[in-house]
Structures are given as C-alpha cells and as structure tokens.
N, C-alpha and C positions, 0 to 999 in steps of 0.2 A: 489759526488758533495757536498753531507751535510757534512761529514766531511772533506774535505776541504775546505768550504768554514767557518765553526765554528771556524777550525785552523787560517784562515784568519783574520777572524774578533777578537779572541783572540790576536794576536801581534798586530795585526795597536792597539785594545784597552789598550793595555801597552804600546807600544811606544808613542800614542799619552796621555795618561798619564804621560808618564815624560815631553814632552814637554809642555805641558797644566799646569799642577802644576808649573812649575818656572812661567807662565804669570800671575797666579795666587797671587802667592807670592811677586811677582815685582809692582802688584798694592797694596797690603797690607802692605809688611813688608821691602824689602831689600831694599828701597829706605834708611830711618833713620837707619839700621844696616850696610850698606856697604858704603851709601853717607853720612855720621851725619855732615860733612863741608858745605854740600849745603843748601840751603833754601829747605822748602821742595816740591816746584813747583821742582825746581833743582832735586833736590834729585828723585823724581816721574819723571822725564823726562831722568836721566842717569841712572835707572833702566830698564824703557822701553828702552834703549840705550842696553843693554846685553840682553834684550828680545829679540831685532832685530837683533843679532848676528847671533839667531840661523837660522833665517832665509836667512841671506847672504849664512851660511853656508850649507844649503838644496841642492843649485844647483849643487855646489861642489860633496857634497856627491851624488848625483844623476848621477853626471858624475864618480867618483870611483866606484861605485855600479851596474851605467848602464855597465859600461864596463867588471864589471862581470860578469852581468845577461845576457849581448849579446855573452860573451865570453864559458862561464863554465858552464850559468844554469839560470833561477831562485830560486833555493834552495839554495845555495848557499847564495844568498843577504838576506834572510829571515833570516837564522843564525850569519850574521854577523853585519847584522842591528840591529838586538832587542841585541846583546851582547853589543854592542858599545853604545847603545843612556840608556841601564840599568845600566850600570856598572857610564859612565857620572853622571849620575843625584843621583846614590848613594852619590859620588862623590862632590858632590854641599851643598848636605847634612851635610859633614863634614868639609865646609869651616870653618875656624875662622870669626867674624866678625872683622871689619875695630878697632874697640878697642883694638881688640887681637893683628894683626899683623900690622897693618896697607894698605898702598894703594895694597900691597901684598892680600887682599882680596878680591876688586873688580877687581881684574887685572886676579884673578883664577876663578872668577863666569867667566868672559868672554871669558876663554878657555873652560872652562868647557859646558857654552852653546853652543860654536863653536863646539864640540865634537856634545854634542847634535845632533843640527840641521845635521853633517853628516852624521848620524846614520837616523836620519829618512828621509833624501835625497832620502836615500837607500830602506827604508822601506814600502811607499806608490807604489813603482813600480813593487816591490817583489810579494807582498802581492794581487795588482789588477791582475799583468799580470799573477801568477799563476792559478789564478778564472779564469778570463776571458777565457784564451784561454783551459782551461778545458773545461768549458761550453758550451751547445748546441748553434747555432746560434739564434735561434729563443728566448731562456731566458737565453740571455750574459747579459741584463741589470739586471734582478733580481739578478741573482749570484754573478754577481759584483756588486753589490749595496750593499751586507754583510761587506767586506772592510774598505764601507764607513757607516756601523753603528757602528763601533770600535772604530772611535774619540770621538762622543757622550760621549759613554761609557766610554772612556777614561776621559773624559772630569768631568760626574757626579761625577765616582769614586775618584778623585782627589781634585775637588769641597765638595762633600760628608766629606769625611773626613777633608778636610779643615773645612767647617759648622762646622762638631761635634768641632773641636778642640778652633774654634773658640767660639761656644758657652758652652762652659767646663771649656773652661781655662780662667784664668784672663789677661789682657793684657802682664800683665809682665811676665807671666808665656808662653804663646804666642810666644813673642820676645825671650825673653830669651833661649827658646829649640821646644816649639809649634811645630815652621811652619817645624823644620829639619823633624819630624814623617814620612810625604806622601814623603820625598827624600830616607828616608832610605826604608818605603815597596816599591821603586821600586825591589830594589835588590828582594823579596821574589816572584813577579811577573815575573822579566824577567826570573829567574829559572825555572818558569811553563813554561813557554812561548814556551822558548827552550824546555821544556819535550815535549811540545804538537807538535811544528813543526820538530822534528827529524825524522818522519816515513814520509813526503808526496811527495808524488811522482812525478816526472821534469815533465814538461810543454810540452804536444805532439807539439805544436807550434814549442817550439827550438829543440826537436827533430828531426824534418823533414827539419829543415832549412839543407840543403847540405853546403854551404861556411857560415861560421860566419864571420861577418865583423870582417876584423883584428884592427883599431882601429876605434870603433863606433862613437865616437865624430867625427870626422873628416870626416864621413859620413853625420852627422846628421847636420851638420854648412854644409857642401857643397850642400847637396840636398834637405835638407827639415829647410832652417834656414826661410823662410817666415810659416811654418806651426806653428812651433815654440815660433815666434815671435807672433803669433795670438793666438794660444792658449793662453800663459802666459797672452796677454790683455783679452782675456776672461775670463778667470780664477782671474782677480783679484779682482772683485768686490765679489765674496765670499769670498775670505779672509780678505777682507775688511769690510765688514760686518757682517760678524763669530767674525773679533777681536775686534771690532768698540762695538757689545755687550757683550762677552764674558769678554773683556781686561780694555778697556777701560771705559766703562760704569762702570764697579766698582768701578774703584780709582775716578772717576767723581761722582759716587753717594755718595760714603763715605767720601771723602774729600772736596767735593766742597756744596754738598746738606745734608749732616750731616745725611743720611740715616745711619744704623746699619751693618755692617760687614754680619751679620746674614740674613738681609732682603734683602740686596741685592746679596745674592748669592742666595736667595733660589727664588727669583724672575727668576732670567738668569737660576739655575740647571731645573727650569719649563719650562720655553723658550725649551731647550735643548732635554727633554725627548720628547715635541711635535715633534721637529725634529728628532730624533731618529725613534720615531714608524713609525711616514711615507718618510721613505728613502723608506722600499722596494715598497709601495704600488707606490711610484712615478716612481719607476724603474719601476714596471709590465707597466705604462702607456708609461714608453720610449718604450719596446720592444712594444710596439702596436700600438703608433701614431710617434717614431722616437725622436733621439735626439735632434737635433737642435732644434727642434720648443718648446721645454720644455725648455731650454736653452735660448731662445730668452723668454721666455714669464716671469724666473725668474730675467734676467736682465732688464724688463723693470716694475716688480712689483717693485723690490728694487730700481730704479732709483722716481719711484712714492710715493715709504713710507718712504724716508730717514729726509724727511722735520717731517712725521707727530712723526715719532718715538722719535726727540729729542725733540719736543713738551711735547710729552707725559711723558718721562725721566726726564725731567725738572720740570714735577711737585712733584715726591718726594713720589706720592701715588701708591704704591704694588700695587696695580689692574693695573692703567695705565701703571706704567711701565710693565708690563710684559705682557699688552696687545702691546703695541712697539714692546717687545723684541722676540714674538712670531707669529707676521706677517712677522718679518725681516727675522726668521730663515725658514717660509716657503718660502717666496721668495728664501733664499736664497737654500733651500733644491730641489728647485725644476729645480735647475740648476747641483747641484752637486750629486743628487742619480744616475745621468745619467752618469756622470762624467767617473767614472771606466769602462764603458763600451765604450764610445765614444772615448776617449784619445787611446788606444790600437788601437782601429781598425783604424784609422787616420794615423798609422805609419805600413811601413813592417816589419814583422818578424824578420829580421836579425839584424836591430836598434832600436826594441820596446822598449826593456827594458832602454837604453837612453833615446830617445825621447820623451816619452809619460813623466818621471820622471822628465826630464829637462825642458820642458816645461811646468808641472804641479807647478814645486818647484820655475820657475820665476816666475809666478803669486803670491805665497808666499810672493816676494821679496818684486813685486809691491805692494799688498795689505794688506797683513800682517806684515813684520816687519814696514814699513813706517805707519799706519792707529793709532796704540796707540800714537806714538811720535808726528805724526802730530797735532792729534785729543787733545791732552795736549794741546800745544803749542796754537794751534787755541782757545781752550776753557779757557784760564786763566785770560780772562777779566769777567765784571759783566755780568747778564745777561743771556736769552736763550742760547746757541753756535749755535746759525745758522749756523757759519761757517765750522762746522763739518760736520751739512746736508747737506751744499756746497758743502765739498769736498767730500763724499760721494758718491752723486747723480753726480757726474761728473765724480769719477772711473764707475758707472753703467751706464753711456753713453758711455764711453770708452769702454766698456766690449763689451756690446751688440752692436756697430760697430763690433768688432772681430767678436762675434758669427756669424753674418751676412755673411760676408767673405769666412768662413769654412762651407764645404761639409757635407749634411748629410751623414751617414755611416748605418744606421740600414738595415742588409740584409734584402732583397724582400722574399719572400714567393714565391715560382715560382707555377706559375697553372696547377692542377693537370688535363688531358684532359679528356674532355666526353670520354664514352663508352658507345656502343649500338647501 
C-alpha cells in the first residue's frame, strides 16, 4: 500500500503541476504576452478565459478516460493521463508569443490547455480509484488521502520555481523567456512519473467485476445522474475556494494592491504547505467519525470566512493575508482529504472509474474554471470586493445543500460477539 500509494501521490503531483503552473502564469504574465491589444483588466480576464478551458475540458477527459478505466483497467488511465497533460504543457512552453505570430498564439495556448484539462479529467480518477480500492476498509480514507497531497505539491513546486525565477530575474528577462522554464521541466517530470507507475498492479475492485459495463456513460446519466449532479454541487465550493486563493488572489494582489510578485506567492505557497500536512491527519478523522459530517462542517467554515478573508486580502499586509488564505485552505481541506475516499465508494464498481471522475471534474467546472473570471470581473471597481465574498459564500451554501443530500458511505465496523 506504501508504495502505491507514493506512486499515486507522485503523478496527481506532476499532473497537477502542469495544470497549476499555466493558472499561475495567466495571473502574471500571459495576459500582456498573448492579449497586448486589450486593456489590461482585458487582458487578465481573457487569460483567466484559457485557464477556464482547461477546466470545461476535465469532464470530457474524465468521460475518455472513465471509459477506459471501467473498460480495460485503471492502469491504463494512469499512463495515459500523466503522458497527455506532460507532453501539453511542454508544449505551451514553446508557444511564440502574440508579437511573433500573431492571434495564432493565443488561439494555441487554448488547445493546448484543452489538452491539458483532458489529461487530468483522466488523472484524478486513476490515481484515487487505484488507492482506494486497494485499501483496507477500515483506512480507505488515509490511503486515499495520499492522491490528494499531490496537488499541494504540485502546486508549491511550480509556485517554488515560479518565486525563485521571479525573484532572480529582471522583469524583462521574466517575460521575455522566465515564465517558459517550469513548462519545459514538465517534460523531465512526467518521464519520472511514467518510470515510477510502470510496475503497479490493476485494482482487485475491477478485477472481480464479472460484466464491465459496455458503455459507462450511458450507465452513469441513466442511473446515477442525481448523484452526480450533487456531487459536482458539492464539490464546487473547494474549487472555488482553492482558485479564489491560489488564482485569483495573485493577479488581485499584484495588480490591483501593488503587492510584489514575490510576497504574494510566498504568502498563498504558506497557506498551501498548511494544507498539505494536514490532508492525512483529516482523513484518519474521516475513517473514524465519517465523511459527510467533515464535508458538511468544511462547507459551512468556508461559507462563514469568505467575508473575513477578502477583508483581510484587502489590506495588503503578509501576515493578514495569509492568515485569510490559511483558514480558507483548512476549511477547505477539511472537505476534500475525505474526498478520494467518499466519491468511490458513492458509485458501483462497474461505473466507478466514470462516475466518481465525472462528477468530481463538474464541480471543477462550476467552481474552478468560473471563480478567477468571475472574481475579476466582480473586483475591477474601487474598493473592498465584497462582491467576490458574495459570490463565494453562496457557492458554499450551494455546496453544503449538496453535502446534505448525499449518504454517508464510511463502512461500519461490525461487533465483534462476547465469549465466555
């Protein structure tokens, strides 16, 4: 279990490293390298516009992907997800900018993140349902909780290197070649990636399934489209809140509050690490008190600290903010350690590998690609942006209706009988 679950949590951490590095770049740089016609509200709102691509393009890939992983395997989607979303983002790496070719450039960032987002459609479902249904029943939520310490990671090391380059380089030297660096060591990663998941062994789960559904979507929309449909609301107030800090709050803090490039990443890569280290510790707490009621308890933190966080954001001072940006991430940690573990067991066998992905990568849709674009849009007047807290705190009423809705799943412990 430790070493697959290490393998696990190595690819979600490069896959969600490439995805993570472009949202990064899109609140920095590509806006005046690929939009230099627009204002730069413009510009910073049709870059978050190809951010959001990638995420239309998740559920897609999760329906390609599921359909392999209910048909052929999950091994299968592990290798062809981290090939597809490394090879993408090398890819992006060696766009020309809008000087060089013209509209021909942002017209390739936007296939290229559509690649993307397929790739990791595919890759969050791989990566859980292989753990998961390895795992003993009684520590499904620890083991899959490993999965979800990969983004984190993903996240710092792409962050990480952004920092150093950012604080290294000169602006122009930045633009001019800087930000391609963290596109091109995708490629030297996803090579690892694939060395490490070549040996691990199919999933006893799809093993024992006797009939594999012949086409799983079509199972998944006919008999389990309301589970679906609630998951994805549940699920989008963490993604709304992951991008609301991670995405958005950058280009807000650098552009609109004249904070440093430097300060405010190394503010959110802090936020992050806190969330990192207690994924598992929150998991051990699902397999012991259940998932839903940890799920219900992080969508109604995040519904309560969305007001005080852009308070806080707003004032511009490194402590504050990352005292904001590090209650948001335990709220919202405390929904999603559980995550890999609850989404599986929610769906049967035969359609997990769709189900659990497709309903995970719509909440994406809703909360993730829509949360930086909004959150612009909302924030370009003077002033707090309350309106952001607004719409924040009302995807995390939305959510935690969902939560509400959905069944716990965390198997009983059955009692062991006296003797004597």
């Amino acid at each position: 279990m430790l070493r697959l679950a290490a393998a696990s949590l190595a690819g979600t951490a490069i896959e969600f490293y490439d995805f993570f590095i472009y949202g990064t770049a899109a609140a920095l740089v590509l806006g005046p390298l690929f939009f230099p016609t627009f204002s730069p509200l413009a510009g910073t709102l049709a870059a978050f516009a190809t951010f959001g691509v990638g995420f239309v393009a998740r559920p897609l890939g999760s329906v390609l992907f599921g359909h392999i992983g209910d048909r052929r395997g999950r091994r299968p989607v592990l290798i062809g997800s981290l090939l597809l979303t490394g090879l993408a983002t090398v890819a992006v790496g060696c766009v020309p900018t809008y000087e060089s070719i013209g509209i021909a450039a942002p017209l390739l960032l936007l296939v290229l993140r559509f690649v993307q987002g397929l790739g990791l459609g595919g890759e969050w479902g791989g990566a859980v349902l292989l753990t998961a249904e390895h795992a003993p029943a009684e520590r499904r939520g620890l083991w899959s909780s490993f999965p979800q310490i990969g983004p984190p990671i993903g996240f710092l090391l792409a962050n990480g290197i952004m920092l150093a380059l950012s604080a290294t380089l000169t602006d122009a030297q930045f633009a001019a070649w800087g930000w391609r660096v963290p596109f091109w060591a995708a490629g030297v990663l996803a090579a690892a990636g694939l060395a490490l998941r070549g040996s691990l062994a199919e999933s006893p789960d799809f093993l024992r399934v006797r009939e594999h559904a012949r086409v799983p979507l079509v199972e998944v929309v006919r008999d389990h489209w309301r589970l679906v449909l609630l998951t994805a609301g549940a699920l989008a107030v963490g993604y709304a809140v992951f991008y609301a800090v991670t995405t958005w709050s950058l280009a807000y803090g650098v552009e609109r509050l004249g904070v440093s490039r430097t300060v405010m990443l190394a503010c959110i890569m802090a936020a992050v690490v806190v969330k990192g280290v207690l994924t598992p510790v929150v998991a051990v707490l699902g397999d012991r008190y259940g998932r839903r009621p940890l799920c219900l308890l992080g969508c109604a933190a995040s519904a309560l600290w969305m007001f005080p966080m852009i308070a806080l954001l707003s004032t511009g001072e490194p402590l504050l903010m990352f005292l904001g940006f590090v209650v948001a991430m335990v709220a919202f940690i405390t929904m999603f350690a559980v995550i890999a573990a609850y989404l599986p067991e929610l769906y049967e066998p035969r359609v997990r590998c769709t189900g659990a992905a497709v309903g995970y990568n719509l909440g994406g849709v809703l909360g993730g690609a829509l949360t930086p674009i909004v959150a612009t849009a909302v924030a370009h007047g003077e002033g707090t942006p309350w309106g952001v807290a607004a719409y924040l705190t009302g995807i995390a009423v939305l959510s935690l209706g969902c939560f509400a809705l959905l069944p716990e799943t965390r198997p009983v412990r059955k009692a062991v009988p006296a003797t004597g």
